[in-house]
C-alpha atoms as one frame of an Amber mdcrd trajectory, in Angstrom:
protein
  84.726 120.914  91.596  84.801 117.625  89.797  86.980 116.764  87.003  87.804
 113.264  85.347  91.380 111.772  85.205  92.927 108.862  84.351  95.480 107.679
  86.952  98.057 104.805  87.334 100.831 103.831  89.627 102.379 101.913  91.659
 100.110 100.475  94.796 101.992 101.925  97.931  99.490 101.119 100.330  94.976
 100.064 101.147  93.095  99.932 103.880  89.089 100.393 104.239  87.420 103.154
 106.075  87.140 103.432 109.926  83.300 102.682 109.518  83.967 100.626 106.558
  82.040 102.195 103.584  84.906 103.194 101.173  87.894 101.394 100.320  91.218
 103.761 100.090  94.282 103.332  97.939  97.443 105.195  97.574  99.581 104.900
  94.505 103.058 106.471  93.135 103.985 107.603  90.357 108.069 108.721  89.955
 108.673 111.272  87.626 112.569 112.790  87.254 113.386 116.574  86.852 116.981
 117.295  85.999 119.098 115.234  87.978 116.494 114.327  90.525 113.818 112.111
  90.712 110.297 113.577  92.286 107.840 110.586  93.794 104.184 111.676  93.872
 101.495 110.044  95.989  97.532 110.017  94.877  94.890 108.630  97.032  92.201
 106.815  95.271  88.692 105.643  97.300  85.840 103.660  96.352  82.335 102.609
  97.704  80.183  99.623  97.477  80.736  97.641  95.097  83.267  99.344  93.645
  85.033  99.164  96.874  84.687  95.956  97.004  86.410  94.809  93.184  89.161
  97.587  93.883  90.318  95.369  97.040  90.069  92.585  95.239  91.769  94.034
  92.691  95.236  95.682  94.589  95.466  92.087  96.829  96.048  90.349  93.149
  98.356  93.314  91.598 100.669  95.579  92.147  99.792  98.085  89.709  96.345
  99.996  89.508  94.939 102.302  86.791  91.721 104.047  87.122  89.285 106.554
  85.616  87.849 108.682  88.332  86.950 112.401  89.408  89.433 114.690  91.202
  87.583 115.788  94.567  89.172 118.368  96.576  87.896 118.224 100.944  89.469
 119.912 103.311  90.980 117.656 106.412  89.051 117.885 109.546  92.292 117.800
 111.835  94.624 119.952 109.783  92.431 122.369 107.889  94.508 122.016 104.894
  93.022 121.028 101.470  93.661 118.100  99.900  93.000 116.143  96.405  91.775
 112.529  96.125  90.117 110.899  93.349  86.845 108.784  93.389  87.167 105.791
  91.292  84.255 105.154  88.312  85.734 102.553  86.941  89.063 100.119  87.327
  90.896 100.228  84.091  93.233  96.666  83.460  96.581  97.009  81.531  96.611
  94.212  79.198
């Protein structure tokens, strides 16, 4: 199931793939309910050359926003499913 979104957050944390083909990136986003304040966490990934301006990209900011397509997978170890989002294209604030 693939469906487009547009994403931005804070960069929490990066890091490139154990064999090095796709280049992940978690952001947050805080949103507040009532009296409390929720924090959500949404992993973004790119490959090739994509991967490559998106690491560019977080080393030089601290805030990412992206137009990409919601993939779910479900985790090898855990057998839960999970969401991520492939990154089509970097979108810059201005």
């Amino acid at each position: 199931m693939l469906n487009t979104v547009l994403l931005e957050g804070l960069i929490d944390s990066y890091k490139w793939s154990k064999n090095k083909t796709g280049f992940y990136v978690t952001i947050t986003q805080k949103r507040k309910f009532g009296n409390q304040t929720f924090t959500d966490y949404y992993v973004i990934y790119a490959n090739d050359q994509l991967g490559l301006e998106l690491e560019k990209y977080v080393l030089e900011h601290e805030y990412l926003a992206v137009k990409g397509s919601l993939t779910t997978y479900q985790d090898k170890k855990s057998k839960v499913w999970k969401t991520q989002i492939l990154a089509e294209k970097i979108l810059v604030r201005k």
